[in-house]
BALOBA-1460 file (C-alpha; in Angstrom, 3 decimals):
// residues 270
<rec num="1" residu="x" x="-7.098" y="-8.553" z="-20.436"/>
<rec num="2" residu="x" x="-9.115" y="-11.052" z="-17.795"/>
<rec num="3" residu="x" x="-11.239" y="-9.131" z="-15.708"/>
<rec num="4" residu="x" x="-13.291" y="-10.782" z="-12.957"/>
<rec num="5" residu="x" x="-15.733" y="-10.328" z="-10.477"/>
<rec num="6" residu="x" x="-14.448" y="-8.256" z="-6.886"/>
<rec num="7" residu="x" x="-13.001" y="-10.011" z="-4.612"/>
<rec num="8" residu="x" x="-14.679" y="-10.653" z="-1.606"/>
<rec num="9" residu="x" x="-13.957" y="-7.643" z="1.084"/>
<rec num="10" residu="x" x="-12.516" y="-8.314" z="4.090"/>
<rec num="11" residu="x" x="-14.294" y="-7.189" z="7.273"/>
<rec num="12" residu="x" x="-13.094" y="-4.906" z="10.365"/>
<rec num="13" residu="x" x="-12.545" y="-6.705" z="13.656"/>
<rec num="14" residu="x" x="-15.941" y="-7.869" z="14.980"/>
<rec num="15" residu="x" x="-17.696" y="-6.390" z="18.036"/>
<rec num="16" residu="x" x="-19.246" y="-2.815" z="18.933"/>
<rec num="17" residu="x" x="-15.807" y="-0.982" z="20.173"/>
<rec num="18" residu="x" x="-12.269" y="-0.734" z="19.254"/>
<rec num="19" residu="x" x="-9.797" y="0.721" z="20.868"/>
<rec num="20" residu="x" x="-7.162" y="3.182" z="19.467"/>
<rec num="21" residu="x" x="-3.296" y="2.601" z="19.481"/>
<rec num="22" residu="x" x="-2.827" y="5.902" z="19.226"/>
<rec num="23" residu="x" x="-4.221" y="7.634" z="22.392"/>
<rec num="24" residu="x" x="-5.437" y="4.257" z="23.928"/>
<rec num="25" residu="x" x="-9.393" y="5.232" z="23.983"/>
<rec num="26" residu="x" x="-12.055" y="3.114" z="23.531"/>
<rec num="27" residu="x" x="-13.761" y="4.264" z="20.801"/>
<rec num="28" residu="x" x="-17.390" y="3.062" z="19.226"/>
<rec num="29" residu="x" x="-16.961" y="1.390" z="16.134"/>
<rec num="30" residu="x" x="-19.628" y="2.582" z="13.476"/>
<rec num="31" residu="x" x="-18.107" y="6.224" z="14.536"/>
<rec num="32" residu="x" x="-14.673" y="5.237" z="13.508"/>
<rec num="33" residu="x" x="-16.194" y="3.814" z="10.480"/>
<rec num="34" residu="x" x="-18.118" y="6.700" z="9.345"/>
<rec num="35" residu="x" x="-14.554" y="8.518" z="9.991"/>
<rec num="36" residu="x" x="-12.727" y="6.264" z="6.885"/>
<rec num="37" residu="x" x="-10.979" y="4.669" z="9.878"/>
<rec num="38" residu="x" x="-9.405" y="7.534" z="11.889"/>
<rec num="39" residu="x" x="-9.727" y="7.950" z="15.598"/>
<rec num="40" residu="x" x="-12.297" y="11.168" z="16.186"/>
<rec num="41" residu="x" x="-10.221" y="12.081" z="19.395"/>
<rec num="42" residu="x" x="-6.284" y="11.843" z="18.201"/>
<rec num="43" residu="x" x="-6.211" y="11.545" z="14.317"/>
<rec num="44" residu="x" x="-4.798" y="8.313" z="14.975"/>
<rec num="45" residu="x" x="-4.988" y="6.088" z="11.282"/>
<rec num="46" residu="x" x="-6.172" y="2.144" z="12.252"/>
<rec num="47" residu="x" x="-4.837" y="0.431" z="9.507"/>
<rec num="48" residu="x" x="-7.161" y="-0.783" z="6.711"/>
<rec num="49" residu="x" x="-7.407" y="-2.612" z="3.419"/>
<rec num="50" residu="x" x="-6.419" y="-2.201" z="0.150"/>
<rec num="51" residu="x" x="-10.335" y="-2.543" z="-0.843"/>
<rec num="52" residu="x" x="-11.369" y="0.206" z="1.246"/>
<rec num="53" residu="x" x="-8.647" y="2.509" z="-0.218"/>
<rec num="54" residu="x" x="-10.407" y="1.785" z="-3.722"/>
<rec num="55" residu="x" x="-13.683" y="2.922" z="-1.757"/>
<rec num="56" residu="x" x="-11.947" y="5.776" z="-0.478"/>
<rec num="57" residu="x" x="-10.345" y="6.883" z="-3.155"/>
<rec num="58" residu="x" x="-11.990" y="5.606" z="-6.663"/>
<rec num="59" residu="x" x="-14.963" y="7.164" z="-7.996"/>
<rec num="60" residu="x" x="-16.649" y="4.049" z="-8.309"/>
<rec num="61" residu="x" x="-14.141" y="2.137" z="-5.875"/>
<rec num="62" residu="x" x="-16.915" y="-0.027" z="-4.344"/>
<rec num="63" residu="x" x="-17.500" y="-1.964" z="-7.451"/>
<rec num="64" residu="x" x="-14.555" y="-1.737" z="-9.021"/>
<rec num="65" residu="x" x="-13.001" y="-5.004" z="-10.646"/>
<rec num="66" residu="x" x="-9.676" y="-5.966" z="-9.727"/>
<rec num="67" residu="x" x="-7.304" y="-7.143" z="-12.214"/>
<rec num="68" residu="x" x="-5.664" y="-10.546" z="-12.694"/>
<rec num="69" residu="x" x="-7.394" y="-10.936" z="-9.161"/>
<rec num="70" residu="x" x="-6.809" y="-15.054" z="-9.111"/>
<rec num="71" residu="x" x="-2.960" y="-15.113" z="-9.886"/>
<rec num="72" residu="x" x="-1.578" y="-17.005" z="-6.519"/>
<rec num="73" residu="x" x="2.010" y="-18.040" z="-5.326"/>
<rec num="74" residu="x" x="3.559" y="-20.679" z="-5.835"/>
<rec num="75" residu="x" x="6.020" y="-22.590" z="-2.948"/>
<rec num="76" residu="x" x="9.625" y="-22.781" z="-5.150"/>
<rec num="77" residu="x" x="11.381" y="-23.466" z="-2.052"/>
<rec num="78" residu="x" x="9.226" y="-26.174" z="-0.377"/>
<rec num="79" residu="x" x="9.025" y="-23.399" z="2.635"/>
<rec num="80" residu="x" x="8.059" y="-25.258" z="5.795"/>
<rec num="81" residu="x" x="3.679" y="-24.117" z="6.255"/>
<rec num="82" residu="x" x="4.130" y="-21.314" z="3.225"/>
<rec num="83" residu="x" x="0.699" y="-23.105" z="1.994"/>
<rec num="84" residu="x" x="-0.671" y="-23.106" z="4.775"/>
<rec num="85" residu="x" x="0.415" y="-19.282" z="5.696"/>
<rec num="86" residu="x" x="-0.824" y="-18.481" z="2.093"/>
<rec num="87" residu="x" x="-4.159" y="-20.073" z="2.590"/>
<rec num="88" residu="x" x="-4.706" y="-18.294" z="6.349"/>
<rec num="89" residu="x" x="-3.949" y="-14.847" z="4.183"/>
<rec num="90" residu="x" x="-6.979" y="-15.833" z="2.096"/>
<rec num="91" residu="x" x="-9.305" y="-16.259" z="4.324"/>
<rec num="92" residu="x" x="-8.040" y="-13.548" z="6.862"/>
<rec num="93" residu="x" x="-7.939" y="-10.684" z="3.955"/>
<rec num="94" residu="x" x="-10.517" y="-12.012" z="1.200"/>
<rec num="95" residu="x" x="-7.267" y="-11.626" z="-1.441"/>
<rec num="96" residu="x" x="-6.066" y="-14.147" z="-3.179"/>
<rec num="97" residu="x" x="-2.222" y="-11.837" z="-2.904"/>
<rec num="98" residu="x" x="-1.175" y="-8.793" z="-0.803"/>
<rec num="99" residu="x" x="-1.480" y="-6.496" z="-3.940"/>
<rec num="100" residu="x" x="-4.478" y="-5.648" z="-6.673"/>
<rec num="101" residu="x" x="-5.118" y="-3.075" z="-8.977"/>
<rec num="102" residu="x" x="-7.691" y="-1.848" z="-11.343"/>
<rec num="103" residu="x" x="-8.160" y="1.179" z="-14.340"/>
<rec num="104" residu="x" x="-10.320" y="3.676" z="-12.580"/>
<rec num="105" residu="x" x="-11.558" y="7.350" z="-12.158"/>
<rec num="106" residu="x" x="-10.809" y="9.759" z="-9.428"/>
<rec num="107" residu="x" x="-13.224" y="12.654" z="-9.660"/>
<rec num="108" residu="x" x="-13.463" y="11.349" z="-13.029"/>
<rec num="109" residu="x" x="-10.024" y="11.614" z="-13.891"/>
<rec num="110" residu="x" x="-8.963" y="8.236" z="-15.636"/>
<rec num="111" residu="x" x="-6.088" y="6.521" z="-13.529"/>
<rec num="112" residu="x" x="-4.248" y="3.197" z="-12.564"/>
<rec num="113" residu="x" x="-4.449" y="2.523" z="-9.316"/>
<rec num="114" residu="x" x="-3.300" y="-0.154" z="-6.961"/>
<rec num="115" residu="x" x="-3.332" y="-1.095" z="-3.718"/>
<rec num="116" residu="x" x="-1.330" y="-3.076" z="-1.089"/>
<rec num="117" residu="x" x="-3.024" y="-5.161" z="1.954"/>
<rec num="118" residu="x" x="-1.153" y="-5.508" z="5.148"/>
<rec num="119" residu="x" x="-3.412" y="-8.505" z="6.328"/>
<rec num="120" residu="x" x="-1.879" y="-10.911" z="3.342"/>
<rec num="121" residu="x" x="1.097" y="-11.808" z="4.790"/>
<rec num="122" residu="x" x="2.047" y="-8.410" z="6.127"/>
<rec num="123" residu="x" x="1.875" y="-7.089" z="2.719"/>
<rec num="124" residu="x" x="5.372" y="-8.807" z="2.228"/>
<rec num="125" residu="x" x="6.481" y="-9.147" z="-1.540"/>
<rec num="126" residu="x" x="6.910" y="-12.267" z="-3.517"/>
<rec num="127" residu="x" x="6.794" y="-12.752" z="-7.180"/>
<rec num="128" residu="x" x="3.046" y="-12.490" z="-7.317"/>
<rec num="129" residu="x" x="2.903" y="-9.270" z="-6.189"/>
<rec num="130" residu="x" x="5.732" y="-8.471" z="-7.813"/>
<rec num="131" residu="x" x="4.216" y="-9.257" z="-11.112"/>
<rec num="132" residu="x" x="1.324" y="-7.740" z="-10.236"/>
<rec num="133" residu="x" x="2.740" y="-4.109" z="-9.383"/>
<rec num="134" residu="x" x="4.958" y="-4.718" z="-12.976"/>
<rec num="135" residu="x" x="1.524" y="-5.681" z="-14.581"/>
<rec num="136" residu="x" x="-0.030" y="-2.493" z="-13.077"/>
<rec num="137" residu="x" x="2.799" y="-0.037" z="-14.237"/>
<rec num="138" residu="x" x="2.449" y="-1.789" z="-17.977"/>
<rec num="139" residu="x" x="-0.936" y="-1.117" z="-18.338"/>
<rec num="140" residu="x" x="-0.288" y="2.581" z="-17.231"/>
<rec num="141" residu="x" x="2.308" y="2.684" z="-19.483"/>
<rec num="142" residu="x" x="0.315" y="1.302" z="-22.460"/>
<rec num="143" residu="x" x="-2.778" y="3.493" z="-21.571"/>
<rec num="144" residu="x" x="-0.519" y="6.265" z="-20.865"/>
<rec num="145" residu="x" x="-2.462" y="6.897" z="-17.471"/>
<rec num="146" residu="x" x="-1.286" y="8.389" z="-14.233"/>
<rec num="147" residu="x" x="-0.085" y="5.657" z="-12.210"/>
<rec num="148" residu="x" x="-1.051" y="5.732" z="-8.526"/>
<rec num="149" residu="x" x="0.196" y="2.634" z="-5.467"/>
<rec num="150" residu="x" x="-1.115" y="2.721" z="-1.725"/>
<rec num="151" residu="x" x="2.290" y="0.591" z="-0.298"/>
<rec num="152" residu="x" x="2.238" y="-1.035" z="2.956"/>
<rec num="153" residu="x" x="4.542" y="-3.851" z="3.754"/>
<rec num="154" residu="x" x="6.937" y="-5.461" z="6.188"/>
<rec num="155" residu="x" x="8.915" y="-5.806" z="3.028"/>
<rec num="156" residu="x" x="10.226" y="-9.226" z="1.139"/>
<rec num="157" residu="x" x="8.442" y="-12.216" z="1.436"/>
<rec num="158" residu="x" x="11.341" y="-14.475" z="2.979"/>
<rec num="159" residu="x" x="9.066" y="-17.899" z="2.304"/>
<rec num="160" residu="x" x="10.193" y="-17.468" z="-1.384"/>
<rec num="161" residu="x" x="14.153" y="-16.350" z="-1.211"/>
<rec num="162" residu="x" x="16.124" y="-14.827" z="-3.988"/>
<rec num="163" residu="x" x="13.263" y="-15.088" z="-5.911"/>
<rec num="164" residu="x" x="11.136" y="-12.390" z="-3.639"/>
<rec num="165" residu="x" x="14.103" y="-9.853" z="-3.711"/>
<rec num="166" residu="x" x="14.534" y="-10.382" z="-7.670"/>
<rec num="167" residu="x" x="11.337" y="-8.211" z="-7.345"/>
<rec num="168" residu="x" x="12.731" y="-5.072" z="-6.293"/>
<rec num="169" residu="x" x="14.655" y="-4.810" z="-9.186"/>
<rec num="170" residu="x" x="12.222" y="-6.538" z="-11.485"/>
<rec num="171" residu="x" x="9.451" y="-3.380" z="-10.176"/>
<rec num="172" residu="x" x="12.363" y="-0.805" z="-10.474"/>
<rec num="173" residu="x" x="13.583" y="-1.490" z="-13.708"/>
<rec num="174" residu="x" x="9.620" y="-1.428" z="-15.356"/>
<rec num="175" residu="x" x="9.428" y="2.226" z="-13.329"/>
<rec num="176" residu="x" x="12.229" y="3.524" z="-15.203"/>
<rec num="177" residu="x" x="10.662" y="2.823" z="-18.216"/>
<rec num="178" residu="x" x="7.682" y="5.229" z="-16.850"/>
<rec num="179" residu="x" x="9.611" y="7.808" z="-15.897"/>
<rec num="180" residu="x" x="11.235" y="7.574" z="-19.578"/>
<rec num="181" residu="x" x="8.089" y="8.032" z="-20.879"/>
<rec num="182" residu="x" x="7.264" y="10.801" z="-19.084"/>
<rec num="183" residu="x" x="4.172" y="9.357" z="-16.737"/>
<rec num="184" residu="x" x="3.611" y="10.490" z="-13.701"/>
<rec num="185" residu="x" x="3.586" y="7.962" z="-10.744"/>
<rec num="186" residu="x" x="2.419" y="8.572" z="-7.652"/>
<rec num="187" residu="x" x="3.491" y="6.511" z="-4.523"/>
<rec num="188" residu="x" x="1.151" y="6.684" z="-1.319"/>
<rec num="189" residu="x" x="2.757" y="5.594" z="1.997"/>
<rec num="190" residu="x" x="0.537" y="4.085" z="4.698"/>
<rec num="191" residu="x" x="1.694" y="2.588" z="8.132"/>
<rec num="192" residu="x" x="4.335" y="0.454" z="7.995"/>
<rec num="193" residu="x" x="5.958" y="0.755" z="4.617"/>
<rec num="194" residu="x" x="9.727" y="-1.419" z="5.442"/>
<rec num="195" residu="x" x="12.481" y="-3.260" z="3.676"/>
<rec num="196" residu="x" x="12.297" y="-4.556" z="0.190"/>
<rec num="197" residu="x" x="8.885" y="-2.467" z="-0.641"/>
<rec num="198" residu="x" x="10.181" y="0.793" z="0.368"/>
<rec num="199" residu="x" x="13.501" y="0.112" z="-0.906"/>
<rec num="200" residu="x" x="12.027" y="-0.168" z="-4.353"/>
<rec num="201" residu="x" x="8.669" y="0.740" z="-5.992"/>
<rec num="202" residu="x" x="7.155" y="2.793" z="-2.808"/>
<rec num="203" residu="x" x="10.238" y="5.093" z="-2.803"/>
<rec num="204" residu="x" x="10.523" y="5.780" z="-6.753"/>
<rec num="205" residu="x" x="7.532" y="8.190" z="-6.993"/>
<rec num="206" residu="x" x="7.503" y="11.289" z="-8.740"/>
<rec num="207" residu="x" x="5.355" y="12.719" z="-6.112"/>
<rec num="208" residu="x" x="5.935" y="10.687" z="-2.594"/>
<rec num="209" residu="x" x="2.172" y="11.394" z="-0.207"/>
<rec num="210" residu="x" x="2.443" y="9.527" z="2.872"/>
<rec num="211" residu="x" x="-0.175" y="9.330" z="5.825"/>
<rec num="212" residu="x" x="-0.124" y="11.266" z="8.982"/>
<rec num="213" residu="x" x="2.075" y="8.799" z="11.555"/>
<rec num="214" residu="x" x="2.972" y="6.309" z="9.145"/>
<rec num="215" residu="x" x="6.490" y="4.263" z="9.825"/>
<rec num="216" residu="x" x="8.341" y="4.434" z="6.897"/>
<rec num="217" residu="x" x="11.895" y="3.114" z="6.627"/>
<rec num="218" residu="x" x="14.053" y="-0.228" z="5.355"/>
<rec num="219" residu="x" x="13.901" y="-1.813" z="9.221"/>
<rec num="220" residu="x" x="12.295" y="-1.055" z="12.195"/>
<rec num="221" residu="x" x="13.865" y="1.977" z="14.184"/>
<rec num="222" residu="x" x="14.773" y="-0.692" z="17.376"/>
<rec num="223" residu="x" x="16.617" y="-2.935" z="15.014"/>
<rec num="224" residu="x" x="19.015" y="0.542" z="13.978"/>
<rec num="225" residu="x" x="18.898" y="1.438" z="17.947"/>
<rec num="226" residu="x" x="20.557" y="-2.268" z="18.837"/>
<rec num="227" residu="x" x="22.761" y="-2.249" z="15.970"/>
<rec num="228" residu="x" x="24.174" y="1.560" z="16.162"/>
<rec num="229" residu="x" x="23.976" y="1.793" z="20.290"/>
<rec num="230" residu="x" x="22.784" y="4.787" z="19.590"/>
<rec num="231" residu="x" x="19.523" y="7.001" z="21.206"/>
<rec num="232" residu="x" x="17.351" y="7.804" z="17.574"/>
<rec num="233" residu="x" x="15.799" y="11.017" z="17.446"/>
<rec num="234" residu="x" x="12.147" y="11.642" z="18.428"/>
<rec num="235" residu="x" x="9.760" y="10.626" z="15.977"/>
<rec num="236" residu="x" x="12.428" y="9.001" z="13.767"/>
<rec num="237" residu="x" x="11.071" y="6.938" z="10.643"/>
<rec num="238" residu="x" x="7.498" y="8.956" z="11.504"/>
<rec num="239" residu="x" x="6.095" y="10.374" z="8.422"/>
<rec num="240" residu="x" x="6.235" y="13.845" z="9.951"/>
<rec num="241" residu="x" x="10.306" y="12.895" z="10.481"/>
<rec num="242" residu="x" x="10.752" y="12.208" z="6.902"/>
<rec num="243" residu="x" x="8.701" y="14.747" z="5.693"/>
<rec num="244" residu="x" x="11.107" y="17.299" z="7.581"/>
<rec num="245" residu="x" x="14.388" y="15.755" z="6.211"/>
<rec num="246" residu="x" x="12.930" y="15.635" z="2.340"/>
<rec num="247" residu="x" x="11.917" y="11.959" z="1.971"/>
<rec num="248" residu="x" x="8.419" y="12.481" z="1.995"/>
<rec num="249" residu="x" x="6.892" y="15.570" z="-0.269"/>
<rec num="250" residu="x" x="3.418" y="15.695" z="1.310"/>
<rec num="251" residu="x" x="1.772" y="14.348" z="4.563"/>
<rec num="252" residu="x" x="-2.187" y="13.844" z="3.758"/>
<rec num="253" residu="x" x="-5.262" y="12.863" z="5.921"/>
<rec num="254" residu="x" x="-7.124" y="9.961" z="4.488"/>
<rec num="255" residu="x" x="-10.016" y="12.030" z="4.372"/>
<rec num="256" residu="x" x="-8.730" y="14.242" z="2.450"/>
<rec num="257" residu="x" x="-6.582" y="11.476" z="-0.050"/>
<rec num="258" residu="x" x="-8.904" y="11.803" z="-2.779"/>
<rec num="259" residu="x" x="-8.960" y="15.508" z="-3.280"/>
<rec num="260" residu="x" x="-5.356" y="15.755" z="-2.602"/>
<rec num="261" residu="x" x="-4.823" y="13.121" z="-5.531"/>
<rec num="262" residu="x" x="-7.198" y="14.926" z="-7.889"/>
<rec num="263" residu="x" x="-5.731" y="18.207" z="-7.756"/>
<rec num="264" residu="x" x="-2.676" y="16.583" z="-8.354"/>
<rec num="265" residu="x" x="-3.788" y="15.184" z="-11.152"/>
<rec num="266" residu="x" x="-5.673" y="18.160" z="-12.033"/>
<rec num="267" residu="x" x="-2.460" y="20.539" z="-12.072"/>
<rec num="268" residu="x" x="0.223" y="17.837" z="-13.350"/>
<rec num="269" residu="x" x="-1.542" y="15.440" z="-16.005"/>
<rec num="270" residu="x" x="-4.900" y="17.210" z="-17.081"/>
């Protein structure tokens, strides 16, 4: 197994203030910071990377090695600028790909856990991350350790064709052969989880957490608006929504992620 060093982390936009989609203040940075990234007046959840959720979440998630961390994608399809996307990605997010894992502890409990990054490419899916999320679920398998993913996507990467939708099934089928073996998986849903990515490995959890606010679904909810004619309900594709209609089996503050998984953990696998 080829460990190497972390990658390097990417940083929060720069300047003193930020100001919150949620109830539109401006809001002083180090604050929101100190709050693992939620607004201190609405709850609102700024969207971070899949290195801070191993900071968040691991015991020792601030040094922890990611694995196969160098494994890059190819261009099969001679995509007009797909290098040159690919290359903005790195620099943008510090990742070489929009997915990395590692074997870790959560409050000392030995886990897999992985973690999508919306800055690479909108956390879309190719066959690198792909591979990596199949790579992830084998060594849980093989380890027989609780398997845990943080998924956040705009779904299939389209720069790479049939061969980024070959992925949900490639990802589903090495699932199945978890759940055969009786492991749990846990799926984590942070804002947005869409298309290919929730339509595969981010739905298939045993146990489905998802953050407060997130928007969850297979395509945006004014796509299904222009395509049905219809008015959606309030709040539809909202965590909260899909909570209420049995999609979703727990809503959980990121503050309180970590506990949440442990005592999950705790009751389930120890």
């Amino acid at each position: 197994m080829k460990i190497s060093k972390p990658e390097k982390r990417a940083d929060y936009p720069d300047g003193l203030w930020l100001k919150c989609d949620g109830c539109g203040e401006i809001l002083f940075k180090k604050t929101i910071e100190n709050n693992l990234y939620v607004c201190t007046r609405c709850a609102y959840h700024f969207r971070i990377g899949a290195r801070r959720y191993f900071s968040i979440i691991l015991d020792n998630g601030e040094t922890a090695l990611s694995l196969y961390p160098n494994l890059t994608s190819r261009d099969p399809l001679n995509f007009p600028q797909y290098q040159e996307k690919l290359a903005e990605s790195e620099e943008k997010s510090g990742l070489k790909e929009g997915y990395i894992y590692t074997k870790g502890k959560i409050n000392n409990q030995d886990v897999v856990f992985g973690a999508m990054d919306f800055s690479f490419m909108g956390g879309s899916m190719g066959v690198v991350v792909g591979e990596k999320v199949c790579r992830s679920i084998k060594l849980s398998l093989e380890e027989r350790l609780p398997l845990i993913i943080v998924a956040t996507s705009g779904g299939a990467r389209m720069q790479e064709g049939i061969f980024s939708l070959m992925q949900m099934a490639n990802t589903s089928a090495h699932l199945s052969l978890l759940h055969k073996a009786g492991i749990l998986y846990i799926s984590v849903l942070v804002n947005p989880c869409y298309a290919g990515v929730m339509a595969s490995f981010a739905s298939l959890g045993d146990i489905i957490i998802a953050e407060p606010g997130a928007m969850l679904g297979f395509t945006g909810p004014r796509v299904i608006a222009e395509t049905i004619k219809e008015k959606l309900p309030e709040g539809f594709q909202k965590s909260e929504f899909l909570l209420e209609h049995g999609f979703v089996d727990l809503i959980c503050p990121r503050k309180d992620l970590k506990s949440t998984l442990s005592r999950i953990l705790s009751i389930i696998w120890g």
